[in-house]
C-alpha positions, 0 to 999 in steps of 0.5 A, spaced: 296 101 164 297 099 157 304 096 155 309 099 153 313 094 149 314 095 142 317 093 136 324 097 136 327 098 130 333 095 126 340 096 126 343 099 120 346 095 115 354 097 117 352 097 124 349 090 124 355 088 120 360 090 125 355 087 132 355 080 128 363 080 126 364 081 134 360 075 136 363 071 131 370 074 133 369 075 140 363 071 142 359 077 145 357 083 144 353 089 148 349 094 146 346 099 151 340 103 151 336 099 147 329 099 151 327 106 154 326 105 161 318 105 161 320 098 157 324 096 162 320 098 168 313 094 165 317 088 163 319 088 171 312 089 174 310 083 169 315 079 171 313 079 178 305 078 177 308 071 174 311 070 181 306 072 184 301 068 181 304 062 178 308 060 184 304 053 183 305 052 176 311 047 174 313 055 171 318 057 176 323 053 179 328 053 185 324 059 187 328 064 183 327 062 175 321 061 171 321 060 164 316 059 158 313 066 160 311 067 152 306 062 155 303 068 160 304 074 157 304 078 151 309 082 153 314 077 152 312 074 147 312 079 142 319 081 145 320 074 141 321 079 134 323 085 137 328 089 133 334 090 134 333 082 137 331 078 132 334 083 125 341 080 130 339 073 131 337 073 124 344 075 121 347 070 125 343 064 126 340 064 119 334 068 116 329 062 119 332 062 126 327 060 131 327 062 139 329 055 142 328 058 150 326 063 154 328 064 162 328 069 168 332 070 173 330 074 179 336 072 183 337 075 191 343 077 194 347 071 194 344 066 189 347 066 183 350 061 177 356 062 179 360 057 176 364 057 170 361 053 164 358 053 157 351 051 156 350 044 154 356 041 152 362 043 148 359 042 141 366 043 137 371 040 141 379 040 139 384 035 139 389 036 143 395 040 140 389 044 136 390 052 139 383 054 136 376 055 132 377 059 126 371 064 127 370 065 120 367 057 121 364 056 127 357 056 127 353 060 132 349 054 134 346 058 141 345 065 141 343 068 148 340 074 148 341 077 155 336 083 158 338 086 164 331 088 167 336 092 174 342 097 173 348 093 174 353 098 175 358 094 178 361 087 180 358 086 186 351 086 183 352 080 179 354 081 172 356 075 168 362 075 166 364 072 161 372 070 156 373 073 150 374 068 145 373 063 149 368 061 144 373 059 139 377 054 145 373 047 143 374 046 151 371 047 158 374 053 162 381 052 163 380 054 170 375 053 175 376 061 178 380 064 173 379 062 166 383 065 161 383 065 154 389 068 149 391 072 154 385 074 155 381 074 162 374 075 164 369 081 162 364 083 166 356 086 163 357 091 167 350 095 164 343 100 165 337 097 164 334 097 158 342 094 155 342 089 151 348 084 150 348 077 147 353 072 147 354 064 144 353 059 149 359 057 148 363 062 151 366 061 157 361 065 162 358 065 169 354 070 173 358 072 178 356 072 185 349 078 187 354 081 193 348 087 194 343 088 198 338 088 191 335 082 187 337 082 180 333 081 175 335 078 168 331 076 161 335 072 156 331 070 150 335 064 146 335 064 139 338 058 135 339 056 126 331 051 125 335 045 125 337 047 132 331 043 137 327 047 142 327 047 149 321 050 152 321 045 158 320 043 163 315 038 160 315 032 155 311 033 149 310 040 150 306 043 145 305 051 144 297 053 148 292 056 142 292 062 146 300 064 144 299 064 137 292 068 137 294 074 133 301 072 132 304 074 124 308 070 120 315 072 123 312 070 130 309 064 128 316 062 125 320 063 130 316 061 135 317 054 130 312 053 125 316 049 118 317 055 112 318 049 107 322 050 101 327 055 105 334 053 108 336 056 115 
């Protein structure tokens, strides 16, 4: 069956300014039905292949997320510059963002990560007595880019949950079960496949516990400004295969890492 992936299509000026306020002031955002369902359902036939098949690979870990699957399949390597994604990433990592990773998580009933944290570290953090970061100068150092490949209709699925605002806190989540930023407490993802949404790193999040008797499936692409190092573990001295870039444009090559020299992020 051929692929029915394709290059979608950008967001119209005042709405892509409106999807970069939010993240900026909120820290997330959600966009429904941006891939068909035909879309949705052949990406999850290819990801359970790349279990199958690449049980033995260093690819997958823990049994139930897998990375680097740009490596194996061309789906998900040109979702890498599909719109509205990267016309998104674009506006808010600098015009020659670059992918900094990819992963997959194929979590069954009672696995998840449930704890709340922020990814990495806290890049910016406060002093005490600081209450916030001014959105209008917080940079969006990590953007992830979460694609949900099963309907998460409800809480008992496993939606992330994440705290509006809490970008801006210059801290780690102030409670271990229920943060609360502003007054504002947590927000579940609640979505179809084929939704999108995106959310800086430094939002407070986790996914909730997968109370159902389904296996969830979740892609998230990460997208970061090019001063931001690529993390295409789990190898040292990683370098991309030949074979990714054979027939890539130069929009992929770049934000798969090849250097634009002369141009600023």
């Amino acid at each position: 069956m051929d692929a029915v992936v394709h290059r979608g299509s950008p967001l119209a000026p005042g709405h892509l300014q409106s999807v970069v306020d939010k993240v900026r002031r909120e820290g997330y955002v959600h966009l429904p039905g941006v891939f068909d369902v035909a879309e949705v359902d052949e990406l999850r036939e290819h990801v359970d292949r790349i279990f199958d098949e690449q049980a033995d690979s260093g690819r997958i870990l823990e049994g139930w997320a897998a990375v680097r699957l740009f490596e194996v399949d061309q789906l998900f390597r040109d979702i890498i510059v599909r719109e509205p994604i990267i016309g998104i990433a674009e506006a808010l990592c600098g015009r020659t963002c670059r992918l900094i990773a990819d992963s997959l998580l194929r979590n069954p009933p009672g696995v998840a990560v449930s704890n709340w944290h922020v990814d990495d570290t806290v890049y910016f953090p406060l002093p005490e007595g600081a209450p916030r970061h001014d959105p209008r100068l917080l940079p969006v150092v990590h953007l992830n880019v979460a694609i949900p490949l099963t309907d998460i209709p409800s809480v008992e699925y496993g939606p992330t949950q994440l705290v509006p605002g809490s970008h801006r806190s210059g801290s780690d989540p102030n409670d271990a079960d229920q943060p609360t930023f502003e007054g504002h407490g947590a927000v579940s993802m609640i979505s179809k496949r084929g939704d999108i949404y995106m959310h800086s790193n430094q939002v407070w999040h986790r996914g909730a516990p997968n109370e159902s008797d389904r296996t969830r499936y979740f892609f998230q692409l990460i997208y970061g400004p090019a001063w931001v190092a690529q993390r295409f573990y789990t190898d040292i001295n990683y370098a991309i295969p030949d074979h990714v870039l054979d027939g890539a444009d130069e929009q992929l090559l770049r934000v798969l890492g090849k250097p634009i020299l002369g141009v600023g992020s």
